[in-house]
C-alpha positions as CSV (number, residue, x, y, z in Angstrom):
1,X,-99.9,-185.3,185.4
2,X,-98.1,-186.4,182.0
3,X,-99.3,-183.2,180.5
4,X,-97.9,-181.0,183.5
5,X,-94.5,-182.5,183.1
6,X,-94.9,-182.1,179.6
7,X,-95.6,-178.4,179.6
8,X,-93.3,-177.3,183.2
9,X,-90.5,-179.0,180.6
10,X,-91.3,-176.5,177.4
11,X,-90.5,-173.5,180.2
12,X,-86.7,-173.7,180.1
13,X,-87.2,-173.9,176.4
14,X,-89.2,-170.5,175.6
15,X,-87.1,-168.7,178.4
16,X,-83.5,-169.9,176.6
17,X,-85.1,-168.6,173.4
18,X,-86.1,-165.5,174.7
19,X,-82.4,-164.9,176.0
20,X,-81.2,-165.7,172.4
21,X,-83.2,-163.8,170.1
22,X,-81.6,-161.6,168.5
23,X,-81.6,-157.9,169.8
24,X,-83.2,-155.1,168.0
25,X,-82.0,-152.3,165.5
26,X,-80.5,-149.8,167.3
27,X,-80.3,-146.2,165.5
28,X,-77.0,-145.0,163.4
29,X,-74.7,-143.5,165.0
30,X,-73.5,-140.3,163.9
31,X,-75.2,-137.7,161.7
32,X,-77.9,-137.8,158.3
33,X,-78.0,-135.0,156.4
34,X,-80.6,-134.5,153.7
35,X,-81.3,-131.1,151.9
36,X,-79.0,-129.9,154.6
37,X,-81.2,-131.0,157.5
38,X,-79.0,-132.9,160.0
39,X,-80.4,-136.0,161.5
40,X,-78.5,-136.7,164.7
41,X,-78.2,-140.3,165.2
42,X,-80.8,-141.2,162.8
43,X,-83.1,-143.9,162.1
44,X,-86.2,-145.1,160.5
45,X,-87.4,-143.6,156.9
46,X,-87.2,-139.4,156.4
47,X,-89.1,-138.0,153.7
48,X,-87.7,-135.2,151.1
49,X,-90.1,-132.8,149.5
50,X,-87.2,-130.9,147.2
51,X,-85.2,-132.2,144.2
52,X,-83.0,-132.9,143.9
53,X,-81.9,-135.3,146.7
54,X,-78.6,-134.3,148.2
55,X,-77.7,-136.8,151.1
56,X,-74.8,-137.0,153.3
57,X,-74.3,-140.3,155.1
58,X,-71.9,-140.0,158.2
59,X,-72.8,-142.2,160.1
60,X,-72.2,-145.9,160.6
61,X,-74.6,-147.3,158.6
62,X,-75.7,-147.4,155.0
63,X,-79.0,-145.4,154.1
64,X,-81.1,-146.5,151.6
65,X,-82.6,-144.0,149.3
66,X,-86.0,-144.6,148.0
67,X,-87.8,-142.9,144.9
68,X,-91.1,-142.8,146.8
69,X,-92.3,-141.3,149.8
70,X,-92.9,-143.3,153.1
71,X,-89.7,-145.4,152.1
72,X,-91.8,-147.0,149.9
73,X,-91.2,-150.2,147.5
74,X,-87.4,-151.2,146.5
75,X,-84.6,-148.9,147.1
76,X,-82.8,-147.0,144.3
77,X,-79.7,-146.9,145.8
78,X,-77.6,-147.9,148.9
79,X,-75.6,-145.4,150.5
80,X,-72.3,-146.4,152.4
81,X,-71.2,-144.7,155.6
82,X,-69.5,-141.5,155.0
83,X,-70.4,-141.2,151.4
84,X,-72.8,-138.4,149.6
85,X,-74.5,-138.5,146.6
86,X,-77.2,-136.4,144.9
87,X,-80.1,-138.3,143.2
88,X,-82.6,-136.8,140.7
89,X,-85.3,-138.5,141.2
90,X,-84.7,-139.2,145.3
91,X,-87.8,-138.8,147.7
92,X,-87.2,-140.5,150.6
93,X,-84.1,-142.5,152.9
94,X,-84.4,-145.0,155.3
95,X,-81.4,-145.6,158.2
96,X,-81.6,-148.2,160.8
């Protein structure tokens, strides 16, 4: 009996967690451009097969630009909403 009380009282618990954990990434809003491709309220990681690099960021949130493919190991550099850059050695940009 102890254990059923025990265990009906971790129920509130788990369901007041569920209701505050946190929500999940929602994509940018607005528009990625890279190589002048337009990505439409982009997100996750968009690989570049030319160099250089030439990304526009207009959306809401920074893009990260990577000097592998697949988004791979620490970004280069961080790209603020509605700035551009063009990077040499650029292959790939992650947006969330």
């Amino acid at each position: 009996m102890r254990r059923i009380a025990t265990a009906l009282g971790a129920l509130p618990i788990a369901g007041l967690l569920t209701l505050t954990a946190p929500a999940a990434a929602h994509a940018a809003t607005g528009k990625l451009i890279i190589n002048h491709k337009t990505y439409n309220n982009p997100s996750g990681c968009y690989d570049s097969d030319r160099r250089p690099l030439r990304v526009s960021n207009k959306t809401d949130q920074p893009a990260l630009i990577f000097n592998k493919p697949n988004c791979k190991g620490w970004p280069a550099w961080v790209l603020r909403p509605g700035k551009s850059i063009v990077w040499e050695s650029g292959a790939s940009v992650r947006i969330n």
